[in-house]
N, C-alpha and C positions, 0 to 999 in steps of 0.2 A: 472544530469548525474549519481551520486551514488543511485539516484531510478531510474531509468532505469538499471542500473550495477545490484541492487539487483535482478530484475525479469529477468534479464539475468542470474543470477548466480544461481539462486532457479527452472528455468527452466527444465533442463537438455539438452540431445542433441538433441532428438529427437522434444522436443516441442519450442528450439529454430528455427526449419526450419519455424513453423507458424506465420502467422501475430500475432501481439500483442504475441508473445511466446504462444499462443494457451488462453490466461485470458478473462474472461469474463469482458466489458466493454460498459461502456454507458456515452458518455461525460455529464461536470458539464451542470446542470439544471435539475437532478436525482429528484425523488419521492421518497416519505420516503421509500418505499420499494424499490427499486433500491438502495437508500442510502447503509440500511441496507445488500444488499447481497455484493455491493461494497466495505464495511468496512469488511467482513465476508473475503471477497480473498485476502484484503489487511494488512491484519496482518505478515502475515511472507515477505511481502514484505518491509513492512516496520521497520520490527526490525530487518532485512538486512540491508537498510539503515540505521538506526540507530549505527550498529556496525562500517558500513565502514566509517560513519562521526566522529566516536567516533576515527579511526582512523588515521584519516585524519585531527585529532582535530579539526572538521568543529562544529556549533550548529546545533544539530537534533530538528525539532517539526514537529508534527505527524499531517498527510495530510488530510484533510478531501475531497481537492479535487472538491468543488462541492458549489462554493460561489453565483450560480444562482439559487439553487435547495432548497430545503425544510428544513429549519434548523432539524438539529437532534441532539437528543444526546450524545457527544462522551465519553463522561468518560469510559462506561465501551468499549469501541474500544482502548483509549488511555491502558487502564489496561490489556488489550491482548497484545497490543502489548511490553508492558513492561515485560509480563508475557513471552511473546516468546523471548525476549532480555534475559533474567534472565534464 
């Protein structure tokens, strides 16, 4: 709920009328390059949720989202999104 609250909240008004808030998406079982541009939209989405669990004092870990698809590697995804938290 507090990922979805994020891309609610990073939306704005106009592109909350579209499906998915207007995000590019492609369900798990992604190719490395779909990976990579999913990890690319999903940074400030998820250092949104990271904030609202931090307030919520919930534990945040960061989504990769895509447990049928092509292992990738996240460090430097995990490192944005810290970096857009910070």
């Amino acid at each position: 709920a507090l990922h979805e609250s994020a891309h609610w909240l990073i939306a704005g008004t106009s592109r909350r009328q579209l499906e998915d808030f207007g995000y590019w998406y492609v369900p798990d079982g992604r190719s490395s390059e779909q990976q990579e541009l999913f990890q690319s939209v999903e940074v400030k989405p998820q250092a949104m949720e990271w904030i609202l669990s931090k307030a919520c004092d919930f534990r945040f870990r960061v989504s990769i989202d895509n447990l049928n698809g092509t292992e990738a590697d996240t460090s430097a995804f995990k490192q944005a999104v810290y970096a857009q938290v910070a």
